[in-house]
DRENFI-21648 format. One record per residue (C-alpha): residue number from 1; x, y, z. Coordinates in Angstrom, 2 decimals, padded with zeros to 5 digits. Layout:
N
[NUM, [X, Y, Z]]
...
***
This chain:
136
[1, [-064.09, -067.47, 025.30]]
[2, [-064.18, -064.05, 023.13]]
[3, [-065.07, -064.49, 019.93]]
[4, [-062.21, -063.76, 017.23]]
[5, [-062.23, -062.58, 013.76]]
[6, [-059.80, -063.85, 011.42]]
[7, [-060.25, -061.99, 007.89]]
[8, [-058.13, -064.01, 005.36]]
[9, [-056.73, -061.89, 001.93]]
[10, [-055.39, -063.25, -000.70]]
[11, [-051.64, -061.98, -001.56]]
[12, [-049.42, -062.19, -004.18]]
[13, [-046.40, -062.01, -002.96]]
[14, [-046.40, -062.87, 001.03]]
[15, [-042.71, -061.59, 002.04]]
[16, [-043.42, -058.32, -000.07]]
[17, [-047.05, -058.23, 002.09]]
[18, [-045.20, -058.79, 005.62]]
[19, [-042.33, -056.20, 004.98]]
[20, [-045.34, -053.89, 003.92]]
[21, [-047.95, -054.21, 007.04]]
[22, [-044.49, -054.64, 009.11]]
[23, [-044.42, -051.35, 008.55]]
[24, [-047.22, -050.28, 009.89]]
[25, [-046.73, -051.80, 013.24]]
[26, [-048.05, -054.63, 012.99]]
[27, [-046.72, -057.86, 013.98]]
[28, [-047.11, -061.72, 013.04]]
[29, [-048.28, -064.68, 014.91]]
[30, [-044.98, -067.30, 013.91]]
[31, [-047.28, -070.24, 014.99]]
[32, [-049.41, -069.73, 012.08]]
[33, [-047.02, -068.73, 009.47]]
[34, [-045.05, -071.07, 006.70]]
[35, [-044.33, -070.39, 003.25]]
[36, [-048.48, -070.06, 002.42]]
[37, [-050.03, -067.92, 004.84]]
[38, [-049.13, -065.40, 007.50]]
[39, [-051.38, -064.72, 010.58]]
[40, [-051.00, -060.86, 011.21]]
[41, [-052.04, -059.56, 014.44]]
[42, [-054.81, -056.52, 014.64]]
[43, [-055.86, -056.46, 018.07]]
[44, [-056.50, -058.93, 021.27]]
[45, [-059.20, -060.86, 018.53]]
[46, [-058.71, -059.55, 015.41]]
[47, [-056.53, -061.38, 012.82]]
[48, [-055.95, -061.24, 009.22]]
[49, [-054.95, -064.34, 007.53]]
[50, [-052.80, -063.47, 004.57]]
[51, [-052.79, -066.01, 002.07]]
[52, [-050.70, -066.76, -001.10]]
[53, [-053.16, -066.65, -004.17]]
[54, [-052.63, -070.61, -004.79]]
[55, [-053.45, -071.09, -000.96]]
[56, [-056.13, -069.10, -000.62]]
[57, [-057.83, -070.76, -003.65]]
[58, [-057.91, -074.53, -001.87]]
[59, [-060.47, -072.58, 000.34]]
[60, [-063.19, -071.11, -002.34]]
[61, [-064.31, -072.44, -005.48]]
[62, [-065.48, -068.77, -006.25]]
[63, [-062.53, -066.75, -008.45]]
[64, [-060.42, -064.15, -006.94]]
[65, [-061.30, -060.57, -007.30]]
[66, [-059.15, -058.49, -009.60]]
[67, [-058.86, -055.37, -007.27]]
[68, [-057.82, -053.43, -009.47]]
[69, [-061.58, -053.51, -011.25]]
[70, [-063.41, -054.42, -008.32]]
[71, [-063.45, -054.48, -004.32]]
[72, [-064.44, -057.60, -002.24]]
[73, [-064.25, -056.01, 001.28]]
[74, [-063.66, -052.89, 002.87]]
[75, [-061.73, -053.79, 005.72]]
[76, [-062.60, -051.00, 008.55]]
[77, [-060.15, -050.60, 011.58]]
[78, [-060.90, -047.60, 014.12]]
[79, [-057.74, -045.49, 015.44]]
[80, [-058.20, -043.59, 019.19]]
[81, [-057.43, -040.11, 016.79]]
[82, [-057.38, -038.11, 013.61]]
[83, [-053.49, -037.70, 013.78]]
[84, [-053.16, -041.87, 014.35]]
[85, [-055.26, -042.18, 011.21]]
[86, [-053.15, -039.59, 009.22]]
[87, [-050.18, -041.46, 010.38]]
[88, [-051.37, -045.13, 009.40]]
[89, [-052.13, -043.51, 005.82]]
[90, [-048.84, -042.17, 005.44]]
[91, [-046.96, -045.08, 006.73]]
[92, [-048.50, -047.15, 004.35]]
[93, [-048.26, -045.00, 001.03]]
[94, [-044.41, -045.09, 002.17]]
[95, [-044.54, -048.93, 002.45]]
[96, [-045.53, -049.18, -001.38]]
[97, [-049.35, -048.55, -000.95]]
[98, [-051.79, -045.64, -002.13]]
[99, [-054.91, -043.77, -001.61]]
[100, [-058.20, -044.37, -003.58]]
[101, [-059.72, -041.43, -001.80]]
[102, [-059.47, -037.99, -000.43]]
[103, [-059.70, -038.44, 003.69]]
[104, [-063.38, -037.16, 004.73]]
[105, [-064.32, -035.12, 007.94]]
[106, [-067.93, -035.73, 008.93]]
[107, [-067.67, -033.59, 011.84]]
[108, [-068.16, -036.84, 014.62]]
[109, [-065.99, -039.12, 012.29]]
[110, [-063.18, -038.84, 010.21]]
[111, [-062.25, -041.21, 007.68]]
[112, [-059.03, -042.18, 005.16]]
[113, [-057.89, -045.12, 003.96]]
[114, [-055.05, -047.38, 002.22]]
[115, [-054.79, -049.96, -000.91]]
[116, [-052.39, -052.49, 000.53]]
[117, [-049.78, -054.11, -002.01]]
[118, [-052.86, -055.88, -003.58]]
[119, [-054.72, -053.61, -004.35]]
[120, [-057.49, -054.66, -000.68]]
[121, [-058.70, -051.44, 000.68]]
[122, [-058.40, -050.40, 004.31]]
[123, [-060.36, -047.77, 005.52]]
[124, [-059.38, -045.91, 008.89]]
[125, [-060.93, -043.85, 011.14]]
[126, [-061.67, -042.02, 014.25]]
[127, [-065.23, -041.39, 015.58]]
[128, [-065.69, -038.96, 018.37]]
[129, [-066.13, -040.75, 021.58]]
[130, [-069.35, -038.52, 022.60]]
[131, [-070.81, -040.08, 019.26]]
[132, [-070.29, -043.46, 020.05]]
[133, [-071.87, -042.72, 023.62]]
[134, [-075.15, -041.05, 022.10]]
[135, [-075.75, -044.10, 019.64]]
[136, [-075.54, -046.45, 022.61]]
***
């Protein structure tokens, strides 16, 4: 069995944080969903557990970060192309979200990213498939 990531987020509002990632394509796993949490589908492994603040707290004794002072994880997802990560940007500063940076072009990768509704930052990129290859 593959392992799976399942990166859990705390939200504050969960229907306003399913219309927004709705948006961007992605769907939701129904089995895992109720009135708490949401289990939104990435990729073939790759989950992300969004959790209502009050939820998400019966899991950590730690505080929730205040995003809008401080970030607790970059969440990286890789696109097959610059124009897919252009796209994912806009889509999401349409759904309600925003930029915290200017995209960058480092010749073999290209990078831009998202806030979400709660302020959790998403970066996005593309890296050059002769890159990868030389690194391996």
């Amino acid at each position: 069995m593959a392992t799976k990531i399942f990166v859990n987020l705390p939200v504050k509002d969960l229907n306003k944080s399913v219309q927004f990632f709705t948006k961007l394509g992605y769907e939701f796993n129904p089995q895992f969903t109720d009135e708490n949490a949401t289990c939104m589908i990435v990729a073939e492994d790759i989950f992300v557990m969004l959790l209502v603040e009050k939820y998400f707290k019966t899991f950590t004794p730690k505080e929730i970060c205040d995003t809008t002072k401080s970030a607790e994880v970059l969440v990286a997802l890789s696109f097959e192309s610059r124009a897919e990560v252009d796209a994912i940007v806009a889509k999401a500063i349409a759904a309600g979200g925003s930029t915290y940076n200017e995209p960058k072009d480092h010749g073999f990768m290209y990078q831009h990213g998202f806030q979400d509704l709660d302020g959790h930052i998403w970066e996005v990129f593309f890296m050059e498939p002769s890159a990868i290859e030389q690194a391996a």
